[in-house]
MIFIBA-803782 format. One record per residue: x negated, y, z of N, C-alpha, C, O, CB in turn. Coordinates in nm, 4 decimals. Glycine has a CB too. Layout:
       n_xx       n_yy       n_zz      ca_xx      ca_yy      ca_zz       c_xx       c_yy       c_zz       o_xx       o_yy       o_zz      cb_xx      cb_yy      cb_zz
          X          Y          Z          X          Y          Z          X          Y          Z          X          Y          Z          X          Y          Z
...
//
This chain:
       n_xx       n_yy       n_zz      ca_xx      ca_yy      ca_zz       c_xx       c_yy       c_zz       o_xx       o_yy       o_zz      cb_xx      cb_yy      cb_zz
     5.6919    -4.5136    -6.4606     5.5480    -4.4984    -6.4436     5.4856    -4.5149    -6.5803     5.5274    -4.6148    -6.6388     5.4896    -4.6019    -6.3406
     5.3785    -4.4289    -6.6603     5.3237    -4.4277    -6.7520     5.2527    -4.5119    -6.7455     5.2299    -4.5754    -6.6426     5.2859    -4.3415    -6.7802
     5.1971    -4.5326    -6.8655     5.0662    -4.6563    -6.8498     4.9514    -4.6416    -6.8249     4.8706    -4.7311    -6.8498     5.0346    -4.7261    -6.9483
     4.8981    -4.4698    -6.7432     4.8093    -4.4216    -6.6929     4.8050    -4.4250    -6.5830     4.6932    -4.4089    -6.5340     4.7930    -4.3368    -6.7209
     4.9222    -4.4471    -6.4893     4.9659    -4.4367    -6.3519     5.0054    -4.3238    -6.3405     5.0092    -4.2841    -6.2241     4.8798    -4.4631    -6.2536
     5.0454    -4.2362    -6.4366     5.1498    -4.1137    -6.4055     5.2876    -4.1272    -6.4176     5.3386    -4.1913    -6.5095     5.1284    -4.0045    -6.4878
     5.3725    -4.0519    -6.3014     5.4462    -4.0512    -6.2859     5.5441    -3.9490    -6.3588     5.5286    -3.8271    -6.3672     5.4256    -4.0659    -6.1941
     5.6735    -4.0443    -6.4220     5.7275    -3.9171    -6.5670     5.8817    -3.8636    -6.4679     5.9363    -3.9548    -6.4058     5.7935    -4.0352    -6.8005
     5.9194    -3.7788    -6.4613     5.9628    -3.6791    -6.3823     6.0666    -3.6592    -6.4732     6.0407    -3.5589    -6.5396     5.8694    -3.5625    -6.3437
     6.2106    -3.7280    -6.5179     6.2919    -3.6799    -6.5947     6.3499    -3.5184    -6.6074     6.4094    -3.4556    -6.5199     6.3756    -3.7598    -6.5713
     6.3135    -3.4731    -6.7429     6.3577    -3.3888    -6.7591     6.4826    -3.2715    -6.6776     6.4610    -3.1532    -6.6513     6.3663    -3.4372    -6.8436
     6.6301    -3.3603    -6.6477     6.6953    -3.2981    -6.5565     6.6018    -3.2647    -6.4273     6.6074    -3.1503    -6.3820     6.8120    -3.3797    -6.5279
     6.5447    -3.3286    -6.3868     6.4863    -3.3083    -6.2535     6.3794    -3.2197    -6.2389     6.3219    -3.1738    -6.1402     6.4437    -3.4228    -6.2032
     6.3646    -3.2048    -6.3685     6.2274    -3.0427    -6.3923     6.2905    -2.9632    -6.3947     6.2436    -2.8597    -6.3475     6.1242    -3.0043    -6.5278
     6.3899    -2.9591    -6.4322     6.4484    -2.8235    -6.4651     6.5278    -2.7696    -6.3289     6.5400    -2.6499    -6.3030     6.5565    -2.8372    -6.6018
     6.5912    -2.9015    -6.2279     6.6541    -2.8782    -6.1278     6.5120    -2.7794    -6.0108     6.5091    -2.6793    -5.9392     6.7248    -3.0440    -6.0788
     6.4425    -2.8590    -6.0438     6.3034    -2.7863    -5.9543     6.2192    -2.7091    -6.0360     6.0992    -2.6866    -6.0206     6.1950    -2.8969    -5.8862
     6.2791    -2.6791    -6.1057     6.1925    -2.5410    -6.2053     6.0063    -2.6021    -6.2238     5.9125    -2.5225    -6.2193     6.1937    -2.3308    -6.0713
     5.9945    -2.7000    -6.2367     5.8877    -2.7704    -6.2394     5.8202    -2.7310    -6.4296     5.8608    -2.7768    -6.5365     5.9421    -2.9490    -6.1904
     5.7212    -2.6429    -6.4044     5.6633    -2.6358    -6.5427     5.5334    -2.6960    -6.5156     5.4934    -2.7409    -6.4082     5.6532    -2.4854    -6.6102
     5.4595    -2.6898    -6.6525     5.3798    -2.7728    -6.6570     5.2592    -2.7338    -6.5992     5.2397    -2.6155    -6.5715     5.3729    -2.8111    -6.7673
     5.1830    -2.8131    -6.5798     5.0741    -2.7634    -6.4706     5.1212    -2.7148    -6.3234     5.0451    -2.6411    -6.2606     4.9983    -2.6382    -6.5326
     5.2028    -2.7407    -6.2861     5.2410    -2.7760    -6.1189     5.1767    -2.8781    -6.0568     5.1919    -2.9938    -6.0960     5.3842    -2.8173    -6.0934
     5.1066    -2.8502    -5.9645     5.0929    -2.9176    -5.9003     5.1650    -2.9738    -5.7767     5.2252    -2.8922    -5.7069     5.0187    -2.8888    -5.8978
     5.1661    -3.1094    -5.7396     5.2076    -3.1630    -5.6605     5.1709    -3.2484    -5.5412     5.1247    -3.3603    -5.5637     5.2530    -3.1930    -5.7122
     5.1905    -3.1970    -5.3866     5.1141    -3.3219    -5.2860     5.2607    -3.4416    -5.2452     5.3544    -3.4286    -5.1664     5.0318    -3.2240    -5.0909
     5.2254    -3.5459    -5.3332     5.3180    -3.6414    -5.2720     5.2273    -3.8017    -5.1522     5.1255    -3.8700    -5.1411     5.4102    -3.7059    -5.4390
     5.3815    -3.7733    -5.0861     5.3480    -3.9044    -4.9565     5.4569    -3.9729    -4.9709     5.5312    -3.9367    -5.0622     5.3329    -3.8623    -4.7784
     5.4888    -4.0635    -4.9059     5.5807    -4.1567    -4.8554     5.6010    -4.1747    -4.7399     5.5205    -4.2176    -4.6572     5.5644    -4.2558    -4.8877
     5.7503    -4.1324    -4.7173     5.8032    -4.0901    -4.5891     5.7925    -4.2266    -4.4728     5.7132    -4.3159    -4.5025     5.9697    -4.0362    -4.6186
     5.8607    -4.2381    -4.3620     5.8588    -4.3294    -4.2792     6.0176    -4.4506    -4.3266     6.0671    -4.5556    -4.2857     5.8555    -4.2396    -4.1207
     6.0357    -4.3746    -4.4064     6.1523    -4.5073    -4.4697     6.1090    -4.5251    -4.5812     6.1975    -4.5789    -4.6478     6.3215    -4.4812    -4.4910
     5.9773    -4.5015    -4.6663     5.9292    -4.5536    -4.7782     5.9631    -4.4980    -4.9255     5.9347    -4.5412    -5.0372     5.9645    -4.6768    -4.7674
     6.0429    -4.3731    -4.8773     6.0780    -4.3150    -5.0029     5.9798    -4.1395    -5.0323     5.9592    -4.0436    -4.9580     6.2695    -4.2991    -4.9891
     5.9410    -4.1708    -5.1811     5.8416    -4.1158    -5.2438     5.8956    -3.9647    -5.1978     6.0136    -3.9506    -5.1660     5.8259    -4.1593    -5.4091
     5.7990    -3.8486    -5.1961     5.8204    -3.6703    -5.1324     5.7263    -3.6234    -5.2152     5.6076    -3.6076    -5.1868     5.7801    -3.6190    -4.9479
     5.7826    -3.5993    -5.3254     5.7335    -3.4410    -5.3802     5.7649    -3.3562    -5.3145     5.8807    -3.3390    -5.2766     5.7763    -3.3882    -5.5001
     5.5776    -3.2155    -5.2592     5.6354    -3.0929    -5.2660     5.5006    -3.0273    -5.3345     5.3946    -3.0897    -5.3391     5.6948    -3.0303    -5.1142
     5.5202    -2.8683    -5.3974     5.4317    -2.7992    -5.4399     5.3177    -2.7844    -5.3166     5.3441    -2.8074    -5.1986     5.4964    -2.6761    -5.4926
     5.2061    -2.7482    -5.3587     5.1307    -2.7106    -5.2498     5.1762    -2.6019    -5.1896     5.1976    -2.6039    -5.0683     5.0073    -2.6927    -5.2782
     5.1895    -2.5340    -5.2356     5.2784    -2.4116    -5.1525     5.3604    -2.4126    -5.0236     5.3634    -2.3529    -4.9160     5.3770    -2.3686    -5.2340
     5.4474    -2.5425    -5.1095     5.5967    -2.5753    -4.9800     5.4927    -2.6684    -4.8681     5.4974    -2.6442    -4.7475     5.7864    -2.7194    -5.0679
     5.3974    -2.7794    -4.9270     5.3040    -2.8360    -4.7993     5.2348    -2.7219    -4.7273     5.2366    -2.7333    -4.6048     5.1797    -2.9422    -4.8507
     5.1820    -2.6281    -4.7695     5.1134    -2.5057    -4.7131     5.1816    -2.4649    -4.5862     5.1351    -2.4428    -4.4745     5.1146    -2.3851    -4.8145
     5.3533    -2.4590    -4.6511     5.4132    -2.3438    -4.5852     5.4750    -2.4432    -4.4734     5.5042    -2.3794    -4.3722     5.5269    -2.2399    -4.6843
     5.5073    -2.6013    -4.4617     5.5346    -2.6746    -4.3721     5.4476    -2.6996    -4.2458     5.4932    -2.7001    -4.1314     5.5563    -2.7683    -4.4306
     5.2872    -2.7250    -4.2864     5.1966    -2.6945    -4.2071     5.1660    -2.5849    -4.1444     5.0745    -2.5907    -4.0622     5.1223    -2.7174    -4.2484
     5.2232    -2.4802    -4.1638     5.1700    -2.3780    -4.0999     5.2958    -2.3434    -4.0018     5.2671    -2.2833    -3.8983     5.1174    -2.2615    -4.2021
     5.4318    -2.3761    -4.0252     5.5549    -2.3904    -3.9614     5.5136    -2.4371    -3.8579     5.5229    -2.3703    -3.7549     5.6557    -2.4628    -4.0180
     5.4403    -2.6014    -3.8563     5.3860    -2.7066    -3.7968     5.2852    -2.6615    -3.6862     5.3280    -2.7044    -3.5791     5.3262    -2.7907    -3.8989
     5.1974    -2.6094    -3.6730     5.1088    -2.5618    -3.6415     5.1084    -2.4126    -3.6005     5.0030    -2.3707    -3.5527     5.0428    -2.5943    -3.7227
     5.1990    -2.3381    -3.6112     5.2803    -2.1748    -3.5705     5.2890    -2.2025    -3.4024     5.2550    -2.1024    -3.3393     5.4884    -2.1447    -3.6598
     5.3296    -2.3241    -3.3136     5.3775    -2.3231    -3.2029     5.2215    -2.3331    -3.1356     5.1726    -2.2401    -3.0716     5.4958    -2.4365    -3.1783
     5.1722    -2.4248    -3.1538     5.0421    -2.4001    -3.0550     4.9398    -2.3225    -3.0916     4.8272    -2.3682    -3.1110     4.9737    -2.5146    -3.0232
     4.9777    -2.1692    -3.1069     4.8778    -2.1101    -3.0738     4.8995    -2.0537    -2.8967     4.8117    -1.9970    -2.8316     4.8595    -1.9998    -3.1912
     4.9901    -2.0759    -2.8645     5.0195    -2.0418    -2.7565     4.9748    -2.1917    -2.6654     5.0037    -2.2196    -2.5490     5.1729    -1.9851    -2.7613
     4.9374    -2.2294    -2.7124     4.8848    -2.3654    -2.6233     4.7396    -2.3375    -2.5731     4.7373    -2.2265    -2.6263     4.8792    -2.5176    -2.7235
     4.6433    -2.3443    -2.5275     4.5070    -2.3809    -2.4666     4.4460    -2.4776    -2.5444     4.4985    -2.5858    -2.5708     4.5135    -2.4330    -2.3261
     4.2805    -2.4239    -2.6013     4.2584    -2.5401    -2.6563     4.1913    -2.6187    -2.5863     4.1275    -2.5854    -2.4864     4.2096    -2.5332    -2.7608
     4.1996    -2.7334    -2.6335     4.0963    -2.8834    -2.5309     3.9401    -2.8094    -2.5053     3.8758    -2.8149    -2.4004     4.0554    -3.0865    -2.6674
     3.9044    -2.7470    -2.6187     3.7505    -2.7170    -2.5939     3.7678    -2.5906    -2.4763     3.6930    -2.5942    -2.3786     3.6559    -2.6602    -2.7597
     3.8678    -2.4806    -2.4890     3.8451    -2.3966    -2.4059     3.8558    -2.4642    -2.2412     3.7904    -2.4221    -2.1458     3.9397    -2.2854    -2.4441
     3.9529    -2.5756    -2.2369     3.9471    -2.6668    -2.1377     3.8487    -2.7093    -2.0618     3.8098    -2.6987    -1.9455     3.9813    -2.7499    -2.1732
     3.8163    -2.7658    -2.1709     3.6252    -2.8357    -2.0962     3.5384    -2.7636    -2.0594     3.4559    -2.8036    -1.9773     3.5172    -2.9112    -2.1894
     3.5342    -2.6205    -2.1181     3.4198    -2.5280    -2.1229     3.4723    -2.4473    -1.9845     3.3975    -2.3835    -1.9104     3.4033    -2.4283    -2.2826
     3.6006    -2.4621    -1.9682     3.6345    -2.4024    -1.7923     3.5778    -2.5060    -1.6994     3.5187    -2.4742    -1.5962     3.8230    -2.3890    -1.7434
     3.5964    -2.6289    -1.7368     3.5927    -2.7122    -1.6757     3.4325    -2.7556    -1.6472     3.3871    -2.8219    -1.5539     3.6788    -2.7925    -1.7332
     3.3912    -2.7188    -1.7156     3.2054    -2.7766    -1.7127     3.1674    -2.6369    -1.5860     3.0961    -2.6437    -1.4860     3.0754    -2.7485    -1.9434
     3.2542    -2.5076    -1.6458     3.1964    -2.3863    -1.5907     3.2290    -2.3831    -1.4126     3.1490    -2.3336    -1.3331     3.2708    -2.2487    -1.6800
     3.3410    -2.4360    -1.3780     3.3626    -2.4595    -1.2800     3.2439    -2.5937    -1.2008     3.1665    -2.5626    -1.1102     3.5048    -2.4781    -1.3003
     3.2517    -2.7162    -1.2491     3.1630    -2.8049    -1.2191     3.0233    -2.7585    -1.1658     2.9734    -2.8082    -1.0648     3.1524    -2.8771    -1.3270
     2.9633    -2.6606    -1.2395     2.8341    -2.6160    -1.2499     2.8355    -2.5183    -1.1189     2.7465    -2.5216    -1.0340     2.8000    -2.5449    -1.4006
     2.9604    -2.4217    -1.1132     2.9534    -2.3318    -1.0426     2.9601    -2.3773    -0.8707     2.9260    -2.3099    -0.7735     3.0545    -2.2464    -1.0971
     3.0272    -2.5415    -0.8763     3.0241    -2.5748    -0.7392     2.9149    -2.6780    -0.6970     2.9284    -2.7571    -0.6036     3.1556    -2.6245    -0.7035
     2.8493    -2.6717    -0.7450     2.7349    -2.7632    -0.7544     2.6220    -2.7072    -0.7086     2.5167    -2.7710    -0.7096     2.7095    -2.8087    -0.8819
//
């Protein structure tokens, strides 16, 4: 760790991830506590993996809005 709070990225390990300068990076810490670099790109492309299955789902609002429409209609 620099004395800025940046994090220095040994050389082998740039080059293993083709990491040039001005990359950006979204890092978290996993559920066992170990640090996850990825480009925004690869977070982009995980979230949208993530989020690919429910479009085939129903949304909550279209839910309610049947659900109010029905309410109203038996009333």
């Amino acid at each position: 760790m620099g004395s800025q709070g940046r994090l220095v990225i040994p050389a082998a390990l740039r080059e293993e991830l083709a990491a040039e300068e001005g990359t950006v990076y979204v890092a978290h810490v996993d559920g066992s506590g170990a640090l996850v670099l990825r480009t925004r790109e690869q977070a982009l492309h995980e979230l949208q993996e993530a989020w690919a299955g429910l479009d085939d789902q129903p949304s909550a609002t279209d839910e309610l809005i049947s659900e109010r429409r029905r309410e109203a209609a038996d009333a």
